[in-house]
C-alpha positions as CSV (number, residue, x, y, z in Angstrom):
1,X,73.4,-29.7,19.1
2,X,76.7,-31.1,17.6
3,X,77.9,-31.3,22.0
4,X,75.3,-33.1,23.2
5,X,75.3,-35.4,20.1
6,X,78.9,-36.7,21.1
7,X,78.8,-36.4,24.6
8,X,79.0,-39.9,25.0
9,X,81.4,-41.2,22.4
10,X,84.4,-39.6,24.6
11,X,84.4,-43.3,25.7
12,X,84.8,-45.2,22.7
13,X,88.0,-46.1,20.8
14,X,88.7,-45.6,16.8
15,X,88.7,-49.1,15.3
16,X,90.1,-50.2,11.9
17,X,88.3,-52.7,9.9
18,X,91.4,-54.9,8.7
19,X,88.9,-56.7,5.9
20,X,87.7,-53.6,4.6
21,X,91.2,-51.9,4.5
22,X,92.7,-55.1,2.5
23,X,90.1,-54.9,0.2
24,X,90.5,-51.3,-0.6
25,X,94.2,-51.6,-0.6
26,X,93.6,-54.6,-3.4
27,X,91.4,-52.5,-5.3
28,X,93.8,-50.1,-5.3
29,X,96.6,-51.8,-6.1
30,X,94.3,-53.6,-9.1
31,X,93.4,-50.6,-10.6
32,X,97.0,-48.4,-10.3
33,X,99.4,-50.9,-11.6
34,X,97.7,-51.4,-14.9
35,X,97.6,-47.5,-15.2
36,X,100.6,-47.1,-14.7
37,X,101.8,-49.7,-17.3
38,X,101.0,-47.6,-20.1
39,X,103.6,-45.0,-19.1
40,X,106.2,-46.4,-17.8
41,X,106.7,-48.3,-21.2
42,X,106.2,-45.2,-23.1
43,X,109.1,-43.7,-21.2
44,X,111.4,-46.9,-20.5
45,X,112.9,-46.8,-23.9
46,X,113.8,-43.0,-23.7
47,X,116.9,-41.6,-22.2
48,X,116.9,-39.8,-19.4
49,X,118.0,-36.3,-20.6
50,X,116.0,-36.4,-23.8
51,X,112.4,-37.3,-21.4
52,X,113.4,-34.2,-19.4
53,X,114.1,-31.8,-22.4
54,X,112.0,-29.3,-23.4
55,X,111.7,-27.4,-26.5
């Protein structure tokens, strides 16, 4: 069943929606950079050795 449903579409060629892939990309972006705000200012004050120590 799966063959003879893509017998045909040999023939066609993978196309990339450039609207669609900007506006995941800006979601994307939108949504990661305030995430990762909240870190990276816990962790900019700190040096390096004491944010790698362990006790």
């Amino acid at each position: 069943m799966l063959v003879k449903a893509s017998e045909g579409a040999g023939d066609t060629a993978f196309a990339v929606p450039p609207v669609q892939l900007t506006a995941v990309a800006l979601v994307g972006l939108a949504a990661g950079a305030p995430a990762a705000l909240r870190p990276a200012s816990r962790a900019a004050p700190l040096g390096v050795l004491l944010a790698i120590a362990t006790d």
